[in-house]
Structures are given as C-alpha cells and as structure tokens.
C-alpha positions in Angstrom: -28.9 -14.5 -43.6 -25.7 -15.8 -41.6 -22.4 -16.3 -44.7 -22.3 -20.2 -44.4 -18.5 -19.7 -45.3 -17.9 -17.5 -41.9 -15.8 -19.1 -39.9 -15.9 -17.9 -36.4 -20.0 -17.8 -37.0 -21.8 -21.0 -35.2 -24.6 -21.4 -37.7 -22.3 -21.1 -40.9 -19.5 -24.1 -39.4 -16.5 -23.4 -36.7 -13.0 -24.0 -37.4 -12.0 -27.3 -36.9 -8.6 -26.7 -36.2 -7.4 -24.4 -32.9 -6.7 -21.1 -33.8 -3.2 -19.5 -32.2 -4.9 -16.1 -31.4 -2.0 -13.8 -30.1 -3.1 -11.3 -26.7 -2.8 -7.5 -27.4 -1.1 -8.8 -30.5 2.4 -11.2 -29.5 2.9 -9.3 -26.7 5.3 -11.2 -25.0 7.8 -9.1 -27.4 6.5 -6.1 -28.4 4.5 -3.3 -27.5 0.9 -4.6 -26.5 -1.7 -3.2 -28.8 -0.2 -2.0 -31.1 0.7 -2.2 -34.9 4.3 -3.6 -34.2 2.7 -6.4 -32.1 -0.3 -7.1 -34.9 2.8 -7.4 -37.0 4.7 -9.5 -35.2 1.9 -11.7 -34.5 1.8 -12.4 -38.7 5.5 -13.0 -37.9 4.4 -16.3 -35.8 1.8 -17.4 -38.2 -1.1 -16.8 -35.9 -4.2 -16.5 -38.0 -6.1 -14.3 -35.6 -5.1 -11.5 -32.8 -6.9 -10.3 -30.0 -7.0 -6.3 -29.1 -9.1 -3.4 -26.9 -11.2 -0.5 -28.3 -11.8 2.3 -26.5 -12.8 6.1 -27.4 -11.3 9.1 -27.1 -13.0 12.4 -25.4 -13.5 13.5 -29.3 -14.9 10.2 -30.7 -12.2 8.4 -32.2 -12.0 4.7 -31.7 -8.8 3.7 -30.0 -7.2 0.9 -29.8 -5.6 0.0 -26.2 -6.8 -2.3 -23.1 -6.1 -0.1 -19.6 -9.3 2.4 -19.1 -6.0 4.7 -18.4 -2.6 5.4 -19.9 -0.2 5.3 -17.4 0.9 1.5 -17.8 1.8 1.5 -21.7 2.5 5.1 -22.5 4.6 8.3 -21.5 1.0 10.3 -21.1 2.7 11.5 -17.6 5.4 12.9 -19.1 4.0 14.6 -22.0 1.3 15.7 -19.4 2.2 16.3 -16.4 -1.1 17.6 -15.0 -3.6 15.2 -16.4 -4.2 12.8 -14.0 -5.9 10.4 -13.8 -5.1 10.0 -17.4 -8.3 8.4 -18.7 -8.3 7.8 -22.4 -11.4 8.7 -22.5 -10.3 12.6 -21.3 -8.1 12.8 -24.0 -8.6 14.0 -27.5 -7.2 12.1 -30.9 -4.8 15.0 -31.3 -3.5 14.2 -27.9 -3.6 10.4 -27.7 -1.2 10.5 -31.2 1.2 12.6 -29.3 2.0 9.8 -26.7 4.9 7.1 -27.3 3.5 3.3 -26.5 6.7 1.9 -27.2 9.1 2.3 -25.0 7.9 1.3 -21.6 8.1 -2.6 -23.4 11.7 -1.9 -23.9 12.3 -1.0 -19.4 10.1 -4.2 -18.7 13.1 -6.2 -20.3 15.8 -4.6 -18.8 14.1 -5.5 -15.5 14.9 -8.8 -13.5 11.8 -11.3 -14.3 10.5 -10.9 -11.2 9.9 -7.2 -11.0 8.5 -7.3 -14.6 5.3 -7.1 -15.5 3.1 -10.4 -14.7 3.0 -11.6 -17.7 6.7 -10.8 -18.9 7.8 -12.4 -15.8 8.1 -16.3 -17.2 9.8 -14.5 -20.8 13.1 -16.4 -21.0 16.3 -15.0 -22.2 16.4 -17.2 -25.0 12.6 -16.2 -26.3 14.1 -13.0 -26.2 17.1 -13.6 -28.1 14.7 -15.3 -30.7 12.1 -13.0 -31.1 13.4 -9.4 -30.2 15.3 -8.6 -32.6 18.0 -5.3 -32.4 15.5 -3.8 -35.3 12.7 -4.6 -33.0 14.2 -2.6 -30.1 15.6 0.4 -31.7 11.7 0.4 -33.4 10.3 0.2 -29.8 12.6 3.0 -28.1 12.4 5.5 -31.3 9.2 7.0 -29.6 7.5 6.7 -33.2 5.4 3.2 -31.6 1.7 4.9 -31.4 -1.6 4.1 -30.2 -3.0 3.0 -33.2 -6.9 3.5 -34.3 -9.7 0.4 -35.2 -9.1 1.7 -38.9 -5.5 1.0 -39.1 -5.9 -1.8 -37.1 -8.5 -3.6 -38.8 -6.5 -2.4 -42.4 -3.4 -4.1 -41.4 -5.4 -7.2 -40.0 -6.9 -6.9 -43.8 -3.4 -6.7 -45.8 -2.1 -9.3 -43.7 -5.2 -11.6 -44.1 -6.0 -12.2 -40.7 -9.0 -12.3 -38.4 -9.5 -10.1 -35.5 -10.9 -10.4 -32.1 -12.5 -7.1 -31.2 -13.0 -6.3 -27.6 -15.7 -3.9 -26.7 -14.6 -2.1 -23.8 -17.1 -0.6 -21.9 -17.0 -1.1 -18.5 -16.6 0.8 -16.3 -16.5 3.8 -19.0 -19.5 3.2 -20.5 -19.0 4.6 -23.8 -21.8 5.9 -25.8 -22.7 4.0 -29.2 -18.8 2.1 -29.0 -20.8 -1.3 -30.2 -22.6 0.5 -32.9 -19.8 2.4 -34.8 -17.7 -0.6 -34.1 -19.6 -2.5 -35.9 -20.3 0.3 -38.8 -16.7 0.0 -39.1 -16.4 -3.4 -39.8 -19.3 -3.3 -42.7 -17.2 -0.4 -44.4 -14.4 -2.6 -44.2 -16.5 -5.6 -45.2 -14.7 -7.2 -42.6 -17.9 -8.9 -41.0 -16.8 -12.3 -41.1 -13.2 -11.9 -40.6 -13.9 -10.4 -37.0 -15.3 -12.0 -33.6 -16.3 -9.2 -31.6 -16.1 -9.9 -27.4 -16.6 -8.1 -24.4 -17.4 -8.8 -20.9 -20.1 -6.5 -21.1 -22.8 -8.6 -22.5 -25.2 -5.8 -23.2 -22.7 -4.9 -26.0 -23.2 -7.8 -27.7 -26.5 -8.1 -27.7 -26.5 -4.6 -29.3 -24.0 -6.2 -32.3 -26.6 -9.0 -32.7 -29.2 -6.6 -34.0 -27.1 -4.4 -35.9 -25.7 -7.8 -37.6 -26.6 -11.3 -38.2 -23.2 -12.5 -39.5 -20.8 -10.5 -37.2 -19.7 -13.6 -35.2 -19.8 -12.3 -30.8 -18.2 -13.9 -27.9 -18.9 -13.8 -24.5 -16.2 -13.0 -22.3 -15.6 -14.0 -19.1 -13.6 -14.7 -15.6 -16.4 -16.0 -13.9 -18.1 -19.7 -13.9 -21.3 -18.9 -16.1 -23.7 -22.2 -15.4 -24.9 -23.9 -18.3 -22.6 -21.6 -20.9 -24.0 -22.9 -24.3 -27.6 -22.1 -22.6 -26.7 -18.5 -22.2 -24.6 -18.1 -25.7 -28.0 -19.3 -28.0 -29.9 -17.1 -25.4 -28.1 -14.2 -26.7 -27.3 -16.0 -29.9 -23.2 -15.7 -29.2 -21.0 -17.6 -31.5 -17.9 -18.0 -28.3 -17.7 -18.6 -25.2 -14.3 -17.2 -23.7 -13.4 -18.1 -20.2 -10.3 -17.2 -18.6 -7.3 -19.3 -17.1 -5.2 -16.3 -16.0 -4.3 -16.2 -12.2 -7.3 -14.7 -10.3 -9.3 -14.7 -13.6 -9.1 -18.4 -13.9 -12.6 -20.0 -14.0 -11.5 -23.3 -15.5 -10.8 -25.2 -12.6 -6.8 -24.7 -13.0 -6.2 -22.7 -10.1 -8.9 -24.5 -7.6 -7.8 -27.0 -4.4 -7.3 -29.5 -7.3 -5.2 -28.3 -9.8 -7.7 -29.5 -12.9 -9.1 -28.4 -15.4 -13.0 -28.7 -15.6 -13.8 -29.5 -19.0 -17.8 -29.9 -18.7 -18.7 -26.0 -19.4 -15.8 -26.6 -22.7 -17.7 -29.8 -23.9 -21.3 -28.1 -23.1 -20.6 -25.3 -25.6 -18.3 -27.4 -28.2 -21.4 -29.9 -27.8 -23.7 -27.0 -28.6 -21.8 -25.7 -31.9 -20.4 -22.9 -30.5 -16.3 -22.0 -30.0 -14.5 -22.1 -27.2 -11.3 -19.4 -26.8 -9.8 -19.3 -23.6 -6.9 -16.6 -22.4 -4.9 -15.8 -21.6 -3.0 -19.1 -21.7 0.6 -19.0 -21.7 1.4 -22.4 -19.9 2.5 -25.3 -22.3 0.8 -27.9 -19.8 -2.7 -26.0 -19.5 -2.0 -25.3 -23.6 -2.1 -29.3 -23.9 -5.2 -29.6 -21.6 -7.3 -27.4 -23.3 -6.5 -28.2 -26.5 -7.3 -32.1 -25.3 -10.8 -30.4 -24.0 -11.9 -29.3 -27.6 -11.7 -25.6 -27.2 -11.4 -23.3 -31.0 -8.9 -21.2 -29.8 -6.0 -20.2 -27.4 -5.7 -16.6 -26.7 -2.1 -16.1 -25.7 1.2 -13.7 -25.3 3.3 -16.4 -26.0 2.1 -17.6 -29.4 5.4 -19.0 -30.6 4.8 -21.6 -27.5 1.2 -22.1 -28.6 2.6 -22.9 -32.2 4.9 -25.4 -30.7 2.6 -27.4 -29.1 0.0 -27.5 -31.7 3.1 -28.7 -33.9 3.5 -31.4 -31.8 
C-alpha cells in the first residue's frame, strides 16, 4: 500500500506549498551534478534537487546529465583518444579520474554572452553573492568529481532533502537502469523521499511495478493532450513540462507570449503535481506559481526563493 505520509505520492496527499527544486543541483554557481552543487542547493534552503543517472561501461550508476563528457569534464584531456567520450564507454575507475569542476570556473570568466545558455542571464552581483573565493578554489582544485546515485542519494539523506531522480535512457538505452535505481532507493529506504522522472516513459512504468510508493513523473518538452489522462494511465504522481527555450511547451514562447494554464489545472485538478523547468525567469516564476503548479525546477533557486518570499 502507497505511505499516506509521502509527499510527492498522489494517492498519499501533495505538498501544498511549491517546492524550490534546484537543476543539476544550484547550478547557476557551481559545478552541475555534482556534490558541491547538491550542497549548495541545502545552502538556499531548497527542499528538493533535481539530477541525471547514467551507467558506466562496468555498471556503476553515475550521476551526470550529457550522454557524453565533453561539456562538464576534462575526459579529453585525460584521454586523448577516446572520442566520442560516451559515459557509457567508460569504466568507474576511469569516470573517478576526470575533474567536473573546473570547466564551471572558465564559463565565469567568459563575457555573458559567450557563456553557457543558461549562465548567460548570471549577474555579477549573484556572483558576488553566491560564489564564494572558497567555492572557486573548491571548483578549480581538480578534486570536484562525478559523483555516484550512492553518494548522492546519502548526502540528499544527511541533509534531509528529497531528490528528483532522472532516468536517463534515451538514446543509450541502458539495461536494467530503472530497476537497480530503484533497488537503490529501497536499500536506502529512501522511497518516499525521491520522485523518480524521465522522458522515457517506459522507465517508469517499469518503477511502477517494482514499487507502489516510489512517487514517478513524466517528463516532458512536448504538449501531451489531456496530461492527468495519461499520468493515472500510467499511474504517474507528476507531470513535468518544460518552459526552457525550444523545450517550452507551456505556451510562453508561442505567437502570444502566455502561458497556457489548462494542461497545469487538468493535472492539479486530477491530484497529481505539476513541476516545470527549467524556470529561471522571475515573471514566468510568478505565472506558474499563480497556475497552481508543486514545483519549480530551476538553476537560479535563490531567485525562486525570492519570489515565493514575496
């Protein structure tokens, strides 16, 4: 039977408040995915974080987003000869070697514009708030690593927060990712401090029937019709949409410029939670949260934390 105290599970009650769930950890000022930015996420009171598993070639479960390593590690340098530098070719041993830390500390010293997309609206001032000269000599010492689901889901557990889990599968298709996932999160008796998500529906239908109280969430950039139809169909607890640029499938980047709240008020109607990403815009922030939706998934929680203040 569904834990009626779970809160991220529809049939045991949703949060009523909206939860500041902070992207790849707070992103926006440390290295993504990783156990600094899980960290620094506590640091903005977030209750809840968002990160990628993936495998590696000798069964590990990794945490990290891109299906390769180029964007947030030195994998090229340390080898040379490995491309096209799939996770998924390289062992545990290997992955360990690789420093995910100090390509976050080249994206600030870049103008906005040539930064990364999301780094690119980063003020000076957020900077000089929340990047600390600590924070930077941790991010250049070439210690930052790719951290594993264990340690991940063990400082989530210290720390008291939830997790969002994201299964991901696609294109890479990993064999049996859902199911030790999940085995994970029993040994941890984390089941209902996690949501697991992927945009790989398959996945979670596989989570359903190894668990009735791990809460799942669909993900999504595309407009699904009649949303809270689909989540009972495969008893999902969230539907999450995105709002991102070319991902957006709210309505905020169409000819009118608004937001289509019918899919949000279908679900919220239905139940089930609503957590968008990645939303860093205060005005879309304020929409949503108008809209009804359970969470914001965002790089910029300190701005999510100010406008829920307000």
């Amino acid at each position: 039977m569904t834990a009626p105290s779970n809160p991220l599970r529809a049939a045991g009650g949703l949060p009523t408040q909206v939860y500041n769930i902070a992207h790849r950890g707070a992103r926006a000022f440390a290295p993504e995915n990783t156990l600094a930015s899980f960290a620094k996420a506590q640091g903005f009171g977030c209750p809840m974080f968002e990160m990628d598993v993936h495998q590696s070639r000798d069964g590990e479960l990794i945490v990290h987003h891109d299906d390769n390593l180029l964007r947030c590690t030195d994998v090229k340098a340390k080898f040379p000869r490995r491309a096209p530098y799939l996770l998924s070719d390289f062992t545990f041993e290997e992955l360990r070697r690789l420093d995910a830390g100090s390509w976050y500390l080249a994206e600030l010293a870049l103008p906005p514009p040539r930064r990364q997309p999301f780094l690119q609206t980063l003020s000076d001032a957020e900077i000089a708030e929340f990047v600390s000269a600590e924070d930077r000599k941790q991010y250049g010492s070439g210690e930052i690593r790719l951290p594993t689901l264990r340690e991940t889901l063990e400082l989530a557990a210290a720390a008291g927060m939830m997790v969002n889990i994201e299964i991901k599968t696609l294109p890479r298709q990993y064999p049996g990712l859902a199911k030790e996932t999940v085995e994970l999160v029993q040994e941890l008796d984390l089941e209902t401090r996690v949501l697991i998500s992927s945009f790989d529906h398959e996945q979670l239908v596989i989570v359903r029937q190894l668990s009735q109280v791990i809460p799942t969430g669909v993900l999504t950039s595309d407009r699904i019709a009649r949303p809270a139809d689909y989540l009972r169909l495969l008893d999902a607890d969230a539907y999450n949409p995105g709002c991102y640029g070319d991902y957006d499938s709210l309505g905020f980047d169409s000819v009118t410029g608004q937001l289509d709240a019918q899919g949000i008020a279908a679900v919220r109607a239905a139940g089930r939670g609503v957590n968008v990403w990645t939303c860093n815009d205060l005005d879309q922030m304020c929409q949503l949260i108008t809209a009804g939706v359970t969470g914001l998934i965002t790089d910029f929680p300190n701005r999510v934390r100010d406008v829920l203040a307000v």
